[in-house]
C-alpha positions in Angstrom: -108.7 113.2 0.0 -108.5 114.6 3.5 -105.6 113.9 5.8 -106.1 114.0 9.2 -102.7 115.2 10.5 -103.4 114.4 14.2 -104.2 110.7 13.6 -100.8 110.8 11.5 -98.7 112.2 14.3 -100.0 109.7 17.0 -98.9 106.8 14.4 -95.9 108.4 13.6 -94.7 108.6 17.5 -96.9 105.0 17.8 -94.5 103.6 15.3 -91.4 105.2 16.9 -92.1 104.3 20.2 -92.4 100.6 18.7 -89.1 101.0 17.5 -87.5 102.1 20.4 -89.5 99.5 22.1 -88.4 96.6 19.7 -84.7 98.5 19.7 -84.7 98.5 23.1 -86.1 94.6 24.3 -85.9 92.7 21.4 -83.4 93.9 19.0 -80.6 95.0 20.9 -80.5 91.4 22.9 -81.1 89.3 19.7 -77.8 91.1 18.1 -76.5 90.7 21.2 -76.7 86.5 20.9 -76.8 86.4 17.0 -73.2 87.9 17.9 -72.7 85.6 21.3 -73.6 82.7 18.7 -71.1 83.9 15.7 -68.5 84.3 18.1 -68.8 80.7 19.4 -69.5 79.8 15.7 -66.1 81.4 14.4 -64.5 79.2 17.2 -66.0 76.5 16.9 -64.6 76.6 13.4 -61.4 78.2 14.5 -61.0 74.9 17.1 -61.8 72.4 14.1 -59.4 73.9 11.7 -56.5 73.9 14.6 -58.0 70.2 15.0 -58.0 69.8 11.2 -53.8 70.9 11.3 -53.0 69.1 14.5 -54.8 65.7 12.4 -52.5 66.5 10.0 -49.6 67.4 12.1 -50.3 63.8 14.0 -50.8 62.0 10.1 -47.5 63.8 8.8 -45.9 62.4 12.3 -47.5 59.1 11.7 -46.4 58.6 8.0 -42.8 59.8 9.2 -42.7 57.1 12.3 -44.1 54.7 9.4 -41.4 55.4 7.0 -38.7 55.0 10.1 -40.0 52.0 11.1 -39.2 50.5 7.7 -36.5 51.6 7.4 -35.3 50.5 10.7 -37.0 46.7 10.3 -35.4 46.8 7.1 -32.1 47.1 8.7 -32.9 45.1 11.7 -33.8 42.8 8.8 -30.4 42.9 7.2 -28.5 42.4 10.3 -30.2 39.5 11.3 -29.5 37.7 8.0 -25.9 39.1 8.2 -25.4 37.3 11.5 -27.1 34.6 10.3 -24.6 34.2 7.3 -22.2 34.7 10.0 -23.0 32.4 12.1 -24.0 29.7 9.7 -20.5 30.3 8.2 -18.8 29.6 11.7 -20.9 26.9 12.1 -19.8 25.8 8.7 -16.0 26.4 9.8 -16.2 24.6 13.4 -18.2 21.3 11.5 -15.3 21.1 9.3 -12.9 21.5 12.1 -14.6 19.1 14.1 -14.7 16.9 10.9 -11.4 17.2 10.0 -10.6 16.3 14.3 -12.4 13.5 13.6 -11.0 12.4 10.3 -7.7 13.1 12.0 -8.3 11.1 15.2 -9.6 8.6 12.7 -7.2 8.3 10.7 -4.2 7.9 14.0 -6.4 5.3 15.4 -6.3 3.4 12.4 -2.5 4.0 12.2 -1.8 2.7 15.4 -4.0 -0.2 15.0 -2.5 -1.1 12.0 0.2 -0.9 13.9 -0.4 -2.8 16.1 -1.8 -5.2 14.5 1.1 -5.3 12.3 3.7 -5.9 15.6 1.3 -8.1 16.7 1.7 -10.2 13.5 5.5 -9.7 13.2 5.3 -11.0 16.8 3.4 -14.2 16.2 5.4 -14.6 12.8 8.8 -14.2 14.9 7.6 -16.8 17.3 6.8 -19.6 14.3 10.2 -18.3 12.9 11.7 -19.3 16.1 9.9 -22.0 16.6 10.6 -23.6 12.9 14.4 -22.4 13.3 14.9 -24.5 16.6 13.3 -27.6 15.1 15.2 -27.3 11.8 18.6 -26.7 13.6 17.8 -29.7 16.1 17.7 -31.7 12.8 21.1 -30.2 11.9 24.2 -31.4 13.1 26.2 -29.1 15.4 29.2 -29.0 13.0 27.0 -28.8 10.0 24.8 -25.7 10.8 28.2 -24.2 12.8 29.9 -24.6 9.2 26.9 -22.6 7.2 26.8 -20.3 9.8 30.6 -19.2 9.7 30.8 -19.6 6.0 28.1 -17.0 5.9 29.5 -14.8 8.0 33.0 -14.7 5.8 31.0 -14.0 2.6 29.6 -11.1 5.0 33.4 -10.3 6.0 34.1 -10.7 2.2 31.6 -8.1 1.0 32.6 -5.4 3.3 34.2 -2.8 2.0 37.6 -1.6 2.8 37.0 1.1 5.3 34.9 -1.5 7.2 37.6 -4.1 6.9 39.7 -1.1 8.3 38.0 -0.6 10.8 38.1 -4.0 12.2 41.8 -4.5 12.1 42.3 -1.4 13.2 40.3 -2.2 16.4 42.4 -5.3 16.8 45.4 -3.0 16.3 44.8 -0.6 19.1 44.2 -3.4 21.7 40.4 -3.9 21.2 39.4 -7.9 20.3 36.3 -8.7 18.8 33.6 -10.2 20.3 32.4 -13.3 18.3 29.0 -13.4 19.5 27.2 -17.3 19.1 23.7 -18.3 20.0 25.0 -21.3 21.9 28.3 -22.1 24.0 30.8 -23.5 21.7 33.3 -26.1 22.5 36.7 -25.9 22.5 37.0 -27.4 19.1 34.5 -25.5 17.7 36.0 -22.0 19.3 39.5 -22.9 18.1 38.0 -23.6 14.5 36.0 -20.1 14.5 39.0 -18.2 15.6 41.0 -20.5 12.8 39.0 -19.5 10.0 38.5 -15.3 10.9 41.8 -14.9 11.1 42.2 -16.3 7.8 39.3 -14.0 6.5 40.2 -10.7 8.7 44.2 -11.8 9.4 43.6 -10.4 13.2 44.2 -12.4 16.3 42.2 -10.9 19.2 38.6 -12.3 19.6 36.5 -12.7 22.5 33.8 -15.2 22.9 30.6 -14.8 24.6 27.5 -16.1 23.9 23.5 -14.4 23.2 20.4 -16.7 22.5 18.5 -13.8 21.3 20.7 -14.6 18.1 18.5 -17.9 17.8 21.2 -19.3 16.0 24.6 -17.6 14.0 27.1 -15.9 14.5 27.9 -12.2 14.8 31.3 -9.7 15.0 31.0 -6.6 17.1 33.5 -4.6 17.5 33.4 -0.6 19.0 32.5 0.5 15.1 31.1 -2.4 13.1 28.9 -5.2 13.3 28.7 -7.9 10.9 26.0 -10.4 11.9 24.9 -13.6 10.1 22.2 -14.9 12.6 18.3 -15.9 12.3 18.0 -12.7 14.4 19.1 -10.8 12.0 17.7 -12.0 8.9 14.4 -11.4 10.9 15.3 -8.0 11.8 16.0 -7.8 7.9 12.0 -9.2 6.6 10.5 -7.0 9.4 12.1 -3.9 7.8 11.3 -4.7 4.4 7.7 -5.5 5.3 7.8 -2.4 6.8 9.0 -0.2 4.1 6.5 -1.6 1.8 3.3 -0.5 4.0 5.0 2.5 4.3 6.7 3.2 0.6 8.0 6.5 1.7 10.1 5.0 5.5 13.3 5.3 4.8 
């Protein structure tokens, strides 16, 4: 086999310049963006992966905000229906106030209507009682109703006790008469037999007359300490207290 050298040589340096050549305007430029392009590759990456941690960053912020919002609805939450409870239970306390007002007001209203109602018929009762005394003692002789009338009034003198019966004379004693007190002017007759029979019953001398129609009809003593009646006055003054204490058991 023969080698021609020459031929060798000039492919040799043909092949060298092609290097340099391709070296020169083809290699050198293509590394040159294959490196342009990995750079912009690496950050490329380099910005998604910061994106990748600031995505996470935001989702750990997110789930955080999340989890503090619960919490603070769940408190929010709890207040409400703590004031809620409050304020129903005020609500709760100011109707039963307002109730028991009411009850209250109710229950005065009532009272004084009764009340009322009751003087009203203690009024109109009075009124018959008057009415039926005055027609039963104009049937009556003077002298006969006079006579019950005074009689009462020394079983009143009779039941007194002794202090009371003290009490009178002594009145008489130290210069203070007794008023005889009659629903109706009395005669002389009639004033000479009253003063006849108390001082039989009290054994005193000083009276005074004077007369007082609210008694209706009776007789009454008054001196400064005691008063002994035995009038239609009184014995209505008497039912209206006992009708009284029993509406109200407890009235003294």
């Amino acid at each position: 086999m023969h080698i021609d050298w020459w031929t060798l040589a000039l492919q040799t340096v043909n092949v060298l310049v092609l290097i340099w050549i391709l070296a020169r305007f083809f290699f050198r430029p293509v590394a040159d963006i294959v490196s342009k392009r990995k750079e912009e590759t690496n950050k490329i990456l380099a910005d998604a992966a910061a994106a990748r941690e600031e995505s996470a960053a935001i989702r750990a912020d997110a789930d955080k905000a999340r989890a503090a919002l619960g919490v603070e609805q769940d408190r929010l939450v709890a207040e409400a229906r703590k004031s809620a409870q409050i304020e129903k239970t005020h609500q709760l306390e100011r109707s039963s106030e307002e109730i028991a007002k009411l009850r209250s007001e109710a229950e005065v209203s009532i009272a004084r209507d009764r009340a009322a109602a009751q003087q009203a018929i203690f009024a109109h009762a009075s009124e018959v009682s008057v009415d039926i005394a005055q027609r039963l003692l104009g049937q009556l002789p003077a002298k006969t109703a006079l006579t019950a009338f005074l009689e009462g009034l020394c079983q009143e003198l009779r039941a007194l006790s002794s202090e009371a019966r003290e009490s009178l004379t002594s009145a008489t004693a130290a210069g203070h008469a007794i008023e005889v007190v009659t629903a109706a002017p009395l005669s002389e007759e009639e004033t000479e037999r009253v003063r006849d029979t108390l001082r039989k019953a009290l054994g005193v001398v000083a009276f005074e007359f004077r007369t007082d129609p609210s008694l209706i009809a009776g007789i009454e003593l008054h001196s400064r300490d005691i008063i002994v009646r035995n009038s239609w006055r009184a014995n209505l003054d008497r039912i209206r207290e006992e009708l009284g204490r029993d509406e109200y058991p407890g009235r003294s």
